[in-house]
C-alpha positions in Angstrom: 0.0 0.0 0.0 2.0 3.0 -1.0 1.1 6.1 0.5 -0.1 8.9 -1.2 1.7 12.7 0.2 -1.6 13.7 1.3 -2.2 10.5 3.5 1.3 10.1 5.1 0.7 13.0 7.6 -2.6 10.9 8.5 -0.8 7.6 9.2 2.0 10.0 11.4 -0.6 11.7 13.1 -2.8 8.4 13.5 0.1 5.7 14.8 0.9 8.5 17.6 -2.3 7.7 19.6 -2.7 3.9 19.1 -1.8 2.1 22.0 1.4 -0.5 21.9 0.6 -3.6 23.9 3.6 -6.0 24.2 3.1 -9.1 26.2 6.3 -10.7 27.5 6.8 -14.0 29.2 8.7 -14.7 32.5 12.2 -14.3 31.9 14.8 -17.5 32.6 15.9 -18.4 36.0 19.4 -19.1 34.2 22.0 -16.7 35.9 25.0 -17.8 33.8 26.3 -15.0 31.6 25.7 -16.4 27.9 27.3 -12.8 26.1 29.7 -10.8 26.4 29.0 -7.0 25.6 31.0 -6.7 22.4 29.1 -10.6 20.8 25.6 -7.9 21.3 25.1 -6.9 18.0 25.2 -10.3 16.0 23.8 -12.8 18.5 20.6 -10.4 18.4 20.7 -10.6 14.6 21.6 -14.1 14.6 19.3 -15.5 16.9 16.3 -12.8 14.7 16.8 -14.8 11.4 17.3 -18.6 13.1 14.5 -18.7 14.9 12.1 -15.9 13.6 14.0 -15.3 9.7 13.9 -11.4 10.0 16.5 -9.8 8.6 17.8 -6.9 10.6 20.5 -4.5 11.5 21.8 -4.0 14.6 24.3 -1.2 16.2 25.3 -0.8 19.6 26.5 3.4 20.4 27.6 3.2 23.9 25.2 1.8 26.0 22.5 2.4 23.4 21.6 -0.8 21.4 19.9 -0.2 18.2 17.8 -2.7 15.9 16.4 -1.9 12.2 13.6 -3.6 10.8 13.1 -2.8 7.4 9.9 -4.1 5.9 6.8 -3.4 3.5 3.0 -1.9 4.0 3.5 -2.0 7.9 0.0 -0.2 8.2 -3.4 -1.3 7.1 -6.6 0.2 7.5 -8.1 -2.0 10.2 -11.6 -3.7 9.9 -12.9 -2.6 13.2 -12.1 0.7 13.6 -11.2 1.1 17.7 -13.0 4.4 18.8 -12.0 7.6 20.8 -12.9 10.8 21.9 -11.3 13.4 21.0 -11.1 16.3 23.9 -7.7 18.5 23.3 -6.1 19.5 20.5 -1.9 18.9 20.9 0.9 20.5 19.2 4.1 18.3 19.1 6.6 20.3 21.1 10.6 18.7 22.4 11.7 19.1 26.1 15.2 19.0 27.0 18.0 19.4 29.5 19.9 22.9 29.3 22.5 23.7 31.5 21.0 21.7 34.2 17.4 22.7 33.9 14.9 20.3 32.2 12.8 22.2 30.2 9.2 21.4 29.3 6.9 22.5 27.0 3.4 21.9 25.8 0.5 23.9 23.6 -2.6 21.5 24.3 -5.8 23.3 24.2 -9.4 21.8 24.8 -11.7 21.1 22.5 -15.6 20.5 21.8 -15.7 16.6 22.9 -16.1 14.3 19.4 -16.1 10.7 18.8 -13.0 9.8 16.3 -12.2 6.5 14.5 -8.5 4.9 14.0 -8.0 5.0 10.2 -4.8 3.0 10.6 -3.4 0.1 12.5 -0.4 -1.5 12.6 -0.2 -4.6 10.6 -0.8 -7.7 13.2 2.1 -9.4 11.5 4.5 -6.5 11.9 3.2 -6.4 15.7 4.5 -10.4 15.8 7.8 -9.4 13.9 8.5 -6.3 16.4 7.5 -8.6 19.1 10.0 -11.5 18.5 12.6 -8.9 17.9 11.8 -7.9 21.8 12.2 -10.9 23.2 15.3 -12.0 21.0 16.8 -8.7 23.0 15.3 -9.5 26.2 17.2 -13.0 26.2 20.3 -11.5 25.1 20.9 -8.5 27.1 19.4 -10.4 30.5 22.3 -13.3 29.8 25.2 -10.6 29.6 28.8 -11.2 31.4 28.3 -7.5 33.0 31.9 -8.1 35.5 33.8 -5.8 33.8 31.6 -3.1 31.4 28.2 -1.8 31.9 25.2 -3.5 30.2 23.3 -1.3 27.5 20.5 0.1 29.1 18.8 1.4 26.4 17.5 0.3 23.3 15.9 1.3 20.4 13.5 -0.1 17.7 13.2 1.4 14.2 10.6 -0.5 12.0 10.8 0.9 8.8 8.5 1.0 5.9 11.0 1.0 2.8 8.1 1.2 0.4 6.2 4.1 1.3 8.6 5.7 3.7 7.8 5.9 7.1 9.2 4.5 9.9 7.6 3.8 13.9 10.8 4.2 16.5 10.4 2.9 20.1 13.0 3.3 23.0 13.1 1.4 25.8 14.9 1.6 29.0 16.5 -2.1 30.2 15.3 -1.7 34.0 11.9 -1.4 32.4 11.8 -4.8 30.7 13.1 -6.5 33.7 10.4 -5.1 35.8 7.9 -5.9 33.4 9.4 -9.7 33.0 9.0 -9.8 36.9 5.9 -8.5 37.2 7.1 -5.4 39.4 4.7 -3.1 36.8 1.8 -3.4 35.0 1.7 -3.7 31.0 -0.3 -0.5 31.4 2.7 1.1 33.3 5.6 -0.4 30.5 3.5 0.8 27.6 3.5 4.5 29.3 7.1 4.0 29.6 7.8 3.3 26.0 8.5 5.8 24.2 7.3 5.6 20.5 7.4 8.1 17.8 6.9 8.0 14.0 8.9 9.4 11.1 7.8 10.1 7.4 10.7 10.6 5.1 11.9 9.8 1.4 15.5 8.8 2.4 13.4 5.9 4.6 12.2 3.9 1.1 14.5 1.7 0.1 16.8 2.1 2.7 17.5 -1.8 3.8 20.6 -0.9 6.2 18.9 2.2 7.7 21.9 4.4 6.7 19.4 7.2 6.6 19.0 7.3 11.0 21.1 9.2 13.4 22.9 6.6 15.2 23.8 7.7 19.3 23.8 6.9 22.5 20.4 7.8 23.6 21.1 9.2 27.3 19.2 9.6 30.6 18.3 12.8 30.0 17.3 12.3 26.4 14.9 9.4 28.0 13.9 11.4 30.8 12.7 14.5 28.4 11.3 12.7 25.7 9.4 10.1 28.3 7.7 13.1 29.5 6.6 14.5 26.4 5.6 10.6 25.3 3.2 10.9 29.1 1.8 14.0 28.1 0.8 12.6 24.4 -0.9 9.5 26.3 -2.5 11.9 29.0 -4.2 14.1 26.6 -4.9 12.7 23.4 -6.0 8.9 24.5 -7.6 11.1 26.5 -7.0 9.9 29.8 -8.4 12.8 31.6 -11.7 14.8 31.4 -12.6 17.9 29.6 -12.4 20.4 32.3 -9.5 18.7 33.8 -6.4 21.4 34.8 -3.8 20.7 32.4 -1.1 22.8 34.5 -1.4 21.1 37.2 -1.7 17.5 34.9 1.1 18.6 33.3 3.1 18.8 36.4 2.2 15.3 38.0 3.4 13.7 34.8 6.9 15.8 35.4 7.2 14.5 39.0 5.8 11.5 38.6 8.7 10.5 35.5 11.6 12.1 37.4 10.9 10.1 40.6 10.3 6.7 38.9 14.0 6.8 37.9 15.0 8.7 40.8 16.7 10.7 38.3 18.1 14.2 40.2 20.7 15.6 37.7 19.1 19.2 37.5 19.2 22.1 39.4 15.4 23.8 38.1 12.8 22.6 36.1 11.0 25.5 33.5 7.3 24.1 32.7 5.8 26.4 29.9 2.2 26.3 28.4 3.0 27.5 25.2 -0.9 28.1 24.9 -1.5 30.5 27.4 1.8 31.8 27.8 2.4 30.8 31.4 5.5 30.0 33.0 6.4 27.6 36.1 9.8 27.4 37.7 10.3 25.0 40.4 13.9 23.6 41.8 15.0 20.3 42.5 13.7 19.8 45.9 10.2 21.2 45.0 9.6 19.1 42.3 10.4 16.0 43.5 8.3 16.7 46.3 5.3 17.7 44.4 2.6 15.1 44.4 2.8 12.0 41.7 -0.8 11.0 41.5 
């Protein structure tokens, strides 16, 4: 199904809101390291095309491993629509970490309540494909000889669409999976965790080794900024709150809520801005991660 220009900003728009179930099993009681760091890469992409015959490319950037999927007509239009309300309208906006204050910013503005139909799905095989990679990962990176270098602890997913260009990318934090595998958070909780965003591109079609992505070591505070802006996507455009809800202070909860979950305290201040009404909130380290989570 190639896409037509006028479509691909539907399919972008559209894959942001569907939900990402992944279901994983309990992981192996075995505590003998299988890998060592550097063997990563190809037992990942060994054991994908043994036992599943996908055809991937993997890179590990520091502590950042990377697997490309490049396949065909990922999305379909699906034959019973799921159905959502629609209750705010979102701009896409990118926090970050400056000079040791996190920055976050969002324009989401409410709007007359409507029902609204999922035009697009992902494919249920390409859900299988994505999900055998994860679990090809999962028993690789828990089975690593960690004595003497740190285990990657993120990695990221790019399945690619090298026939009509667009691509889904999902990062996950390691700790994540294992607490999922033990059963330490829900599947509701891991999927808020992931974070998931789509690309639409012409250097994406044909692009088999995914020489077209920006290869790095995704770090904490890459995760911890773009996790939040992920939450707030979820919060507000699922919707998970109701109309006259106070975004500020929603806003804010997600912010505390992400920073103590990873107990992550490398900033000073944290600017909020709501880009839509022009207001400004400045809090400092101890404030915030006081402020109520719930």
């Amino acid at each position: 199904m190639r896409l037509k220009p006028s479509s691909r900003s539907l399919v972008k728009t559209a894959l942001k809101i569907l939900p990402f179930i992944l279901f994983l099993s309990a992981c192996s009681s075995s505590t003998t390291p299988s890998y060592l760091k550097e063997d990563i890469t190809q037992a990942v992409k060994d054991i994908s095309k043994k036992e599943y015959k996908l055809d991937i490319v993997t890179k590990l950037i520091g502590n950042t491993l990377w697997v490309y999927l490049p396949l065909e007509d990922i999305i379909k239009k699906p034959d019973k629509p799921e159905k959502y309300k629609e209750r705010f309208l979102l701009e896409d906006k990118r926090n970050f970490l400056y000079e040791e204050v996190l920055k976050i910013n969002y324009n989401i503005k409410p709007t007359p309540e409507k029902e609204k139909e999922q035009e697009v799905s992902i494919d249920k095989n390409v859900n299988e494909k994505i999900f055998n990679i994860l679990q090809v990962i999962r028993r690789v990176l828990f089975c690593i000889d960690c004595s003497k270098e740190k285990k990657p602890f993120m990695f990221c997913i790019v399945t690619a669409d090298i026939k009509n260009g667009f691509e889904i990318r999902q990062i996950f934090h390691l700790m994540d999976l294992k607490k999922l595998s033990y059963g330490f958070i829900s599947q509701t909780e891991y999927q808020h965790r992931i974070i998931q965003d789509t690309a639409v591109d012409l250097e994406i079609v044909g692009d088999r080794q995914g020489d077209h992505l920006d290869y790095h070591d995704i770090s904490m505070e890459e995760f911890i900024a773009d996790q939040i802006q992920s939450r707030i996507k979820f919060k507000f455009q699922k919707p998970e709150v109701e109309a006259n809800a106070d975004i500020d202070k929603e806003v804010l909860k997600i912010v505390a809520y992400t920073l103590d979950i990873y107990s992550y305290k490398d900033f000073k201040l944290v600017e909020i801005t709501n880009e839509a009404t022009g207001t400004k909130n400045i809090l400092n380290q101890a404030a915030i991660l006081a402020h109520p989570k719930n």
